[in-house]
PAFIKE-156249 format. One record per residue (C-alpha): x, y, z; chain; residue number from 1; residue in one letter. Coordinates in Angstrom, 3 decimals, padded with zeros to 6 digits, m for minus. Example, Ala and Ser with C-alpha at 12.3 -4.5 7.8 and 13.67 -1.06 7.14 Angstrom:
% PAFIKE-156249
x y z c k r
012.300 m004.500 007.800 A 1 A
013.670 m001.060 007.140 A 2 S
% end
This chain:
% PAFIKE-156249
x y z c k r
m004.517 m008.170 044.305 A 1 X
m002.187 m005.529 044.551 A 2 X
m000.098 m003.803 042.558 A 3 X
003.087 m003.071 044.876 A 4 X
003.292 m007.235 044.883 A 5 X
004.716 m007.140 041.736 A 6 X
007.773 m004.860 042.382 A 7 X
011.537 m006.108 042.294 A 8 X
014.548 m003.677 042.581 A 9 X
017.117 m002.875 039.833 A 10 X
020.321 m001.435 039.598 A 11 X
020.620 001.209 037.424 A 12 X
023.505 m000.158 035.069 A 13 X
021.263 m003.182 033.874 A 14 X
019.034 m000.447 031.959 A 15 X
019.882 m001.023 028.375 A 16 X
020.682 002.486 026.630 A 17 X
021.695 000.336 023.198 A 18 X
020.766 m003.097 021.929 A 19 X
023.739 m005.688 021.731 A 20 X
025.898 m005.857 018.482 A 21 X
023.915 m008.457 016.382 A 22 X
020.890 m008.250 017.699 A 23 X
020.324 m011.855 017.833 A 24 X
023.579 m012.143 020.158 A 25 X
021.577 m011.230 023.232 A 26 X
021.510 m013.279 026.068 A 27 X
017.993 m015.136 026.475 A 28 X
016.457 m016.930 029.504 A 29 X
014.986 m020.035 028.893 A 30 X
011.852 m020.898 031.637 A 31 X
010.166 m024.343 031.646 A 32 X
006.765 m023.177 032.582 A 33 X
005.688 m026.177 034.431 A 34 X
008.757 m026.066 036.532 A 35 X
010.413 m022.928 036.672 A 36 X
013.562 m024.546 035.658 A 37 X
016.017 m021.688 034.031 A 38 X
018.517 m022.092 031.465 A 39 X
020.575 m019.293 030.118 A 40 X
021.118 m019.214 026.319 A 41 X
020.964 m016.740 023.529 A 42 X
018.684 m016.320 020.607 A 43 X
021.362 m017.365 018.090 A 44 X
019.966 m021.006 020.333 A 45 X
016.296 m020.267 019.594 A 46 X
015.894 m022.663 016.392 A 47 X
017.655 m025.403 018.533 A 48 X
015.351 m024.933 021.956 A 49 X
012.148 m024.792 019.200 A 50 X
010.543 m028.037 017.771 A 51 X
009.909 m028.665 014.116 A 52 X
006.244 m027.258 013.448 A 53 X
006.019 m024.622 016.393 A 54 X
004.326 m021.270 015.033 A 55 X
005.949 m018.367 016.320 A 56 X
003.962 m015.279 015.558 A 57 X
004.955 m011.707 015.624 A 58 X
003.743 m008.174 015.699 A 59 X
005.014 m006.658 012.437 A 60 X
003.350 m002.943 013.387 A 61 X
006.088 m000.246 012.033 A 62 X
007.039 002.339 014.986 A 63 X
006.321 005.908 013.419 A 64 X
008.979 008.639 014.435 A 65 X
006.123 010.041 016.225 A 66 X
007.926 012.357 018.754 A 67 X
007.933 016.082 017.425 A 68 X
009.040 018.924 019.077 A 69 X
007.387 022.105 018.643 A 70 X
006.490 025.696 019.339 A 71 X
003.248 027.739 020.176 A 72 X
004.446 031.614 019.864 A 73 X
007.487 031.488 021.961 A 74 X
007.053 028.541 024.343 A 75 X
008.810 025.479 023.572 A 76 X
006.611 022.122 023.462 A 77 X
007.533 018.184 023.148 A 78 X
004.457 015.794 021.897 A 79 X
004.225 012.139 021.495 A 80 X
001.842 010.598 019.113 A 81 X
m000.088 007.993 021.017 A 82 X
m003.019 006.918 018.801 A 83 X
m004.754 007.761 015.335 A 84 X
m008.227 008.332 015.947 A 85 X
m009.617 009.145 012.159 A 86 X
m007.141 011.112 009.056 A 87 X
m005.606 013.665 010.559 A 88 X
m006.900 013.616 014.240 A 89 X
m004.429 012.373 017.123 A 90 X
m004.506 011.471 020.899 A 91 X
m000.817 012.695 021.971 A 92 X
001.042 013.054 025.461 A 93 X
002.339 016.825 025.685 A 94 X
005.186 018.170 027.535 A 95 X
004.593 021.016 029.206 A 96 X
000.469 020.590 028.801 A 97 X
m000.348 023.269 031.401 A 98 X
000.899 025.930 028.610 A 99 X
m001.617 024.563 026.432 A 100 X
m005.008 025.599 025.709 A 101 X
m007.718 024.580 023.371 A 102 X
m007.542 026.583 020.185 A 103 X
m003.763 026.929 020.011 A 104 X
m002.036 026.371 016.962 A 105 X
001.474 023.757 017.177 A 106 X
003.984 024.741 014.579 A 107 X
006.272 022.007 013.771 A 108 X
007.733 022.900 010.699 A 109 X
007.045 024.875 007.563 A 110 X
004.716 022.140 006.437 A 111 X
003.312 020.787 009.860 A 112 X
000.783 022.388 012.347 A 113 X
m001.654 021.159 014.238 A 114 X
m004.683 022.538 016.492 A 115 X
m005.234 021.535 019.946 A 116 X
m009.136 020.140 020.454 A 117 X
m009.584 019.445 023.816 A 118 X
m008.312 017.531 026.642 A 119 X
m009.386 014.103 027.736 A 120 X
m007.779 013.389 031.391 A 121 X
m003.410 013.288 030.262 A 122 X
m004.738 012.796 026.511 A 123 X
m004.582 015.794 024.468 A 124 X
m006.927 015.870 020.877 A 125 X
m004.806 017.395 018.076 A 126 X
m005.962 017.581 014.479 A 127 X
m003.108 018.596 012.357 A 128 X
m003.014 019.937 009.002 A 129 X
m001.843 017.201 007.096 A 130 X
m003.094 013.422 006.901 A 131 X
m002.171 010.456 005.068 A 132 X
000.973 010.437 002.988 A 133 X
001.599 013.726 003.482 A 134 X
001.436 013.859 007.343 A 135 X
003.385 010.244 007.410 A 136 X
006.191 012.028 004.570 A 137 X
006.778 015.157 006.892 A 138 X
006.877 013.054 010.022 A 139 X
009.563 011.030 008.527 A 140 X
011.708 014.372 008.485 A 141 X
011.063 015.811 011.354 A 142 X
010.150 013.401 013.659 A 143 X
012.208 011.649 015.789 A 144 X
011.755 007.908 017.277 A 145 X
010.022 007.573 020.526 A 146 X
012.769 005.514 022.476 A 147 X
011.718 005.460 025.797 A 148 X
012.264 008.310 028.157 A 149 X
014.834 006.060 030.533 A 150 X
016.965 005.599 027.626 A 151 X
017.151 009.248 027.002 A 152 X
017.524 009.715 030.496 A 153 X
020.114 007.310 031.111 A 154 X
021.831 008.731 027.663 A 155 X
021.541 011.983 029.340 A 156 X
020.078 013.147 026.240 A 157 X
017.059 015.115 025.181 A 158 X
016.986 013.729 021.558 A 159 X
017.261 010.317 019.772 A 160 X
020.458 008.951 017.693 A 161 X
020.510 008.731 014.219 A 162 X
021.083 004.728 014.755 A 163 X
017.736 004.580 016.875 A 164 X
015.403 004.552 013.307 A 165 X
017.337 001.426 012.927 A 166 X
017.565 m000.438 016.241 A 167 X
014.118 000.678 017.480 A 168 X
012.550 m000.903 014.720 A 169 X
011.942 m005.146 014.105 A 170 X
013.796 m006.324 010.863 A 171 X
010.101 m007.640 009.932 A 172 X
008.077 m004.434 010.629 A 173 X
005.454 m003.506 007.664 A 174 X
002.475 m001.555 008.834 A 175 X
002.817 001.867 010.104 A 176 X
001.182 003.518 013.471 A 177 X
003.222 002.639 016.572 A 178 X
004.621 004.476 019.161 A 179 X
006.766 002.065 021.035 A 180 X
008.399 m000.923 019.501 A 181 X
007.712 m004.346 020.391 A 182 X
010.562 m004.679 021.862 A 183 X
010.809 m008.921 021.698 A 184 X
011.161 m008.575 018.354 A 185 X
013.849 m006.545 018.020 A 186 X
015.825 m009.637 019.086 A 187 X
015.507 m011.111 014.959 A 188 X
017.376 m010.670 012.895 A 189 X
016.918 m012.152 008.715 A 190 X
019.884 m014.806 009.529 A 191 X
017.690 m015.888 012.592 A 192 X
014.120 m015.852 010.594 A 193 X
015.785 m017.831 008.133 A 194 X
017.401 m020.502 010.276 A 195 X
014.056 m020.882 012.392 A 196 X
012.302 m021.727 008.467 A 197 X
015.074 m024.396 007.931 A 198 X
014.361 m025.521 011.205 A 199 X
010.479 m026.182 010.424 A 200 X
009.234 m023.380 012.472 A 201 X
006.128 m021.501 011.080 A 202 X
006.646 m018.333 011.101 A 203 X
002.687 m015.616 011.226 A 204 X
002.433 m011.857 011.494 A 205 X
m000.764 m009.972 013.447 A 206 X
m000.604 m006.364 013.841 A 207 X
m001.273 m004.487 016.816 A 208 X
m000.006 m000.692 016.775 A 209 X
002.100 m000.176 020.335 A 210 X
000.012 002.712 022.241 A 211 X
m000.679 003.642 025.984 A 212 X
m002.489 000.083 026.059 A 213 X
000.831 m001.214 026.533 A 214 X
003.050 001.104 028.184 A 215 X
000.833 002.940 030.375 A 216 X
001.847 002.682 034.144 A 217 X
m000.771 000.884 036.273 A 218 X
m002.523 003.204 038.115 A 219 X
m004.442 001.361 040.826 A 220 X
m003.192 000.007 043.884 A 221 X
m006.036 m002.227 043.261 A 222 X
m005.084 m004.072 039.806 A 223 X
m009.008 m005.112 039.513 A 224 X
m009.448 m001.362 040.027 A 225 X
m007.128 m000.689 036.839 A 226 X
m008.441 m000.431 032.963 A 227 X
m006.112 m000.462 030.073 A 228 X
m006.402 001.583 027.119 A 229 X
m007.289 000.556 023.810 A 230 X
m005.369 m000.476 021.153 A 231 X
m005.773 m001.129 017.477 A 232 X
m005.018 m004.922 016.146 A 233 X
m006.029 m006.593 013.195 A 234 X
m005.114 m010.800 011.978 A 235 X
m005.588 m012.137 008.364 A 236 X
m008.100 m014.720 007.288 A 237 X
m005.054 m016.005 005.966 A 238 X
m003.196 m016.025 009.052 A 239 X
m006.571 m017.079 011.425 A 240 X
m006.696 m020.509 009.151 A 241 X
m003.199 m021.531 009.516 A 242 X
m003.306 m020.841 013.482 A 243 X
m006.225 m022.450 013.886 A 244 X
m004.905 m025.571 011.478 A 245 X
m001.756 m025.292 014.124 A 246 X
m004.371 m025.620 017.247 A 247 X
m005.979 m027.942 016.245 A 248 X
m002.544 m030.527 015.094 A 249 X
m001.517 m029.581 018.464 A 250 X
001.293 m027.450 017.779 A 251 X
002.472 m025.233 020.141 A 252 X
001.589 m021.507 019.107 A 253 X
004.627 m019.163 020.809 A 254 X
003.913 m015.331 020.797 A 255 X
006.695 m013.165 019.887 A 256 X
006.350 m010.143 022.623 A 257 X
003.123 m009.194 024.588 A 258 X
001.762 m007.266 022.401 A 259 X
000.865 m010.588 020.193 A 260 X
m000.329 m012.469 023.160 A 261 X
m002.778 m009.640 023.678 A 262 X
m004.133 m010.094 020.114 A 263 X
m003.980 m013.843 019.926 A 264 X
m006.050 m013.500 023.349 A 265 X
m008.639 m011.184 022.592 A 266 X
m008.993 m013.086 019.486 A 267 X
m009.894 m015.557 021.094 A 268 X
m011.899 m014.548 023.709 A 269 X
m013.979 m012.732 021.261 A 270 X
m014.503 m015.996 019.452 A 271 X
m015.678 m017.975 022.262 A 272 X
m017.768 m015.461 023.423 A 273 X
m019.715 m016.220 019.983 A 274 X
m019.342 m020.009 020.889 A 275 X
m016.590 m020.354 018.019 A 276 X
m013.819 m022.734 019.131 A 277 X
m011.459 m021.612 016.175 A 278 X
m009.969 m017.812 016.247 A 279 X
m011.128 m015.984 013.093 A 280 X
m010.149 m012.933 011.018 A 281 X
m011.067 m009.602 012.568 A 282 X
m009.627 m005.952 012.915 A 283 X
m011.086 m003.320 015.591 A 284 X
m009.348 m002.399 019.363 A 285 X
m008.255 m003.987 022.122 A 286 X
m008.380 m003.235 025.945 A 287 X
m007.825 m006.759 027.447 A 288 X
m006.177 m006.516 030.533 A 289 X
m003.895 m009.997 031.453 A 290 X
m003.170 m010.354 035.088 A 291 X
m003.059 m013.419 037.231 A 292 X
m006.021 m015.464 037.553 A 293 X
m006.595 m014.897 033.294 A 294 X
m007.790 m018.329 031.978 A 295 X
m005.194 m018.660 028.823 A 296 X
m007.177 m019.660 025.660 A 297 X
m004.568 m019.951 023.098 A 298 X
m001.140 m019.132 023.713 A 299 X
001.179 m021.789 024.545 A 300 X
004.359 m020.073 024.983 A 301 X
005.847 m017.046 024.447 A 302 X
009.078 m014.588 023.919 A 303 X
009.517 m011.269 025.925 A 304 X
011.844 m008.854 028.002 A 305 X
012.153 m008.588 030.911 A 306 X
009.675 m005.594 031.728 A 307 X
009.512 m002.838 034.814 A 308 X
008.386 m003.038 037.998 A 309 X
004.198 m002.741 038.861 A 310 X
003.653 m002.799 034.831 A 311 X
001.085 m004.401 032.725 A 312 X
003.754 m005.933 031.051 A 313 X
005.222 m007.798 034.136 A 314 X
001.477 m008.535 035.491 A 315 X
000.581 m010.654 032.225 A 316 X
003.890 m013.033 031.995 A 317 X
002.945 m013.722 035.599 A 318 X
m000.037 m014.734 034.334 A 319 X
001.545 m016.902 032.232 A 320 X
004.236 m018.720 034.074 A 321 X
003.121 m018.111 037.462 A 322 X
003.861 m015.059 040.020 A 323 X
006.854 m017.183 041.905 A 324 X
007.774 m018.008 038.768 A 325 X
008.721 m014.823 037.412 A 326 X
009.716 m013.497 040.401 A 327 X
012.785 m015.589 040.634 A 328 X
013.396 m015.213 037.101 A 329 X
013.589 m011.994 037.341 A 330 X
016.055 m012.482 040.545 A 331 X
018.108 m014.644 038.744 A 332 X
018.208 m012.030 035.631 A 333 X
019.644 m009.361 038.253 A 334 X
021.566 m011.694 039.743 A 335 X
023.898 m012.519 036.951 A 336 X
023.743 m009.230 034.981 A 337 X
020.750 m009.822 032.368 A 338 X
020.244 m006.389 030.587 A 339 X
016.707 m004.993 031.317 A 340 X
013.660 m003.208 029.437 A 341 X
013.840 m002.417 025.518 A 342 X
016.704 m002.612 024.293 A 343 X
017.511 m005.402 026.799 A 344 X
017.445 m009.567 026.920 A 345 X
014.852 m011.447 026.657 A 346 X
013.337 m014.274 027.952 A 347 X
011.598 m017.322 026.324 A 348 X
008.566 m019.359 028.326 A 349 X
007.402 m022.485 027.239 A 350 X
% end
């Protein structure tokens, strides 16, 4: 299977630079799965289109202001955070990386430094001075939210706005360490949550902090040929009983983005793989890789954006609802003016 398959063309203006004004105003796309039939609503809708006992669960990972800009002597450097490996050690993306070398020293600030390792392919290996509380307290003043680089772009900007520690973060989001939002989420808003409760709709939280496991570009021409990077994830006892309770009184379980698919999934998977029908509470990383062809173990429907071209993102809801599916979803999207990628509309699939 290859990867140029899975490409669709986009104009420009569709690119969200800014989320709609309320978030839960934006326009959503309603698929029937089995049929392909599309019906536009918006998520102000979702409680109606939902049935009384559905569980929708959601990633509530916090997105860290984990861009930094910084300075070794005289040159002029921009790093992303991309994954805590242990306290204060860090895989990061940097900007220029040919000007770095191993032993030099990033100053950030007065407070913040950090001292390049070693290089692992485009990963770099920082270990910075500070960890914990104090690493998290100085990031929070100097860093600035890692919007994605077409917003920027299409902002013609080099920096964030003040308002994206606000819209680039879910209304729900509790535990720190990711460095991209999950962006389905950031359709919710507390009126919505609450209306979706009245409605009978469980709502579940799993964690899985956003990394290069979900954003990274495919690769391959091959997809087969392509592996995924890891990500961390972790689900409750708490929250493992209930699902399982919902599984097995045949209520539908609805991820809220991809990035909960891929934990419900390798949940899952890891459980059968240890002959366990029921998912069960665990915490570790995750490099599953959903393409078509996946045999679905758990999820029965789910909520996402509409995602780029040859991505990881796009290859796993065509796992989903089908490649022909999609594909003329996505037409249809372009066709009458959907807004694309993070800050976009969304789509719901069940």
């Amino acid at each position: 299977m290859k990867i140029s398959e899975f490409n669709y063309n986009l104009p420009n203006e569709l690119i969200a630079t800014h989320p709609v004004e309320s978030r839960d105003s934006a326009r959503m796309l309603v698929m029937d799965c089995a049929s392909g039939a599309l019906t536009d609503k918006h998520f102000t809708d979702l409680p109606e289109i939902l049935r009384p006992g559905d569980v929708l669960v959601f990633n509530d990972s916090k997105v860290i202001p984990a861009r930094l800009f910084g300075r070794i002597g005289e040159r002029e450097f921009e790093i992303l955070l991309v994954k805590n490996l242990e306290d204060s050690t860090w895989e990061c993306w940097v900007k220029p990386g040919k000007k770095a070398k191993a032993g030099d020293i990033f100053q950030f600030s007065d407070k913040l430094s950090a001292e390049f390792i070693r290089r692992d392919d485009d990963i770099f290996i920082l270990k910075f001075n500070l960890a914990g509380s104090a690493f998290f307290s100085e990031l929070g003043k100097i860093g600035e939210m890692p919007v994605p680089p077409y917003i920027l772009k299409a902002r013609h900007e080099k920096h964030d706005e003040v308002v994206d520690k606000d819209d680039y973060q879910t209304v729900y989001a509790r535990a720190e360490g990711s460095v991209a939002a999950p962006t389905a989420g950031l359709h919710f808003t507390d009126e919505l949550l609450e209306r979706l409760r009245e409605r009978g709709v469980h709502l579940e939280y799993v964690t899985l902090h956003v990394g290069l496991g979900t954003f990274q570009p495919v690769t391959a021409e091959n997809i087969e040929d392509f592996q995924i990077h890891s990500e961390y994830y972790e689900i409750s006892p708490e929250t493992a009983l209930r699902l399982n309770d919902a599984k097995r009184e045949g209520r539908r379980v609805i991820a809220v983005g991809t990035t909960t698919v891929r934990v419900l999934e390798s949940v899952s998977r890891h459980c059968e793989e240890q002959s366990d029908a029921a998912i069960s509470a665990t915490a570790g990383d995750t490099n599953i890789f959903i393409y078509p062809g996946y045999t679905w173990r758990f999820v029965d429907g789910m909520i996402t954006n509409f995602h780029m071209p040859q991505s990881s993102l796009l290859l796993l809801v065509s796992a989903f609802a089908g490649t022909n599916n999609i594909r003329n979803a996505y037409d249809y999207a372009v066709e009458n003016k959907y807004r694309f990628y993070s800050y976009g509309d969304g789509m719901v699939i069940i």
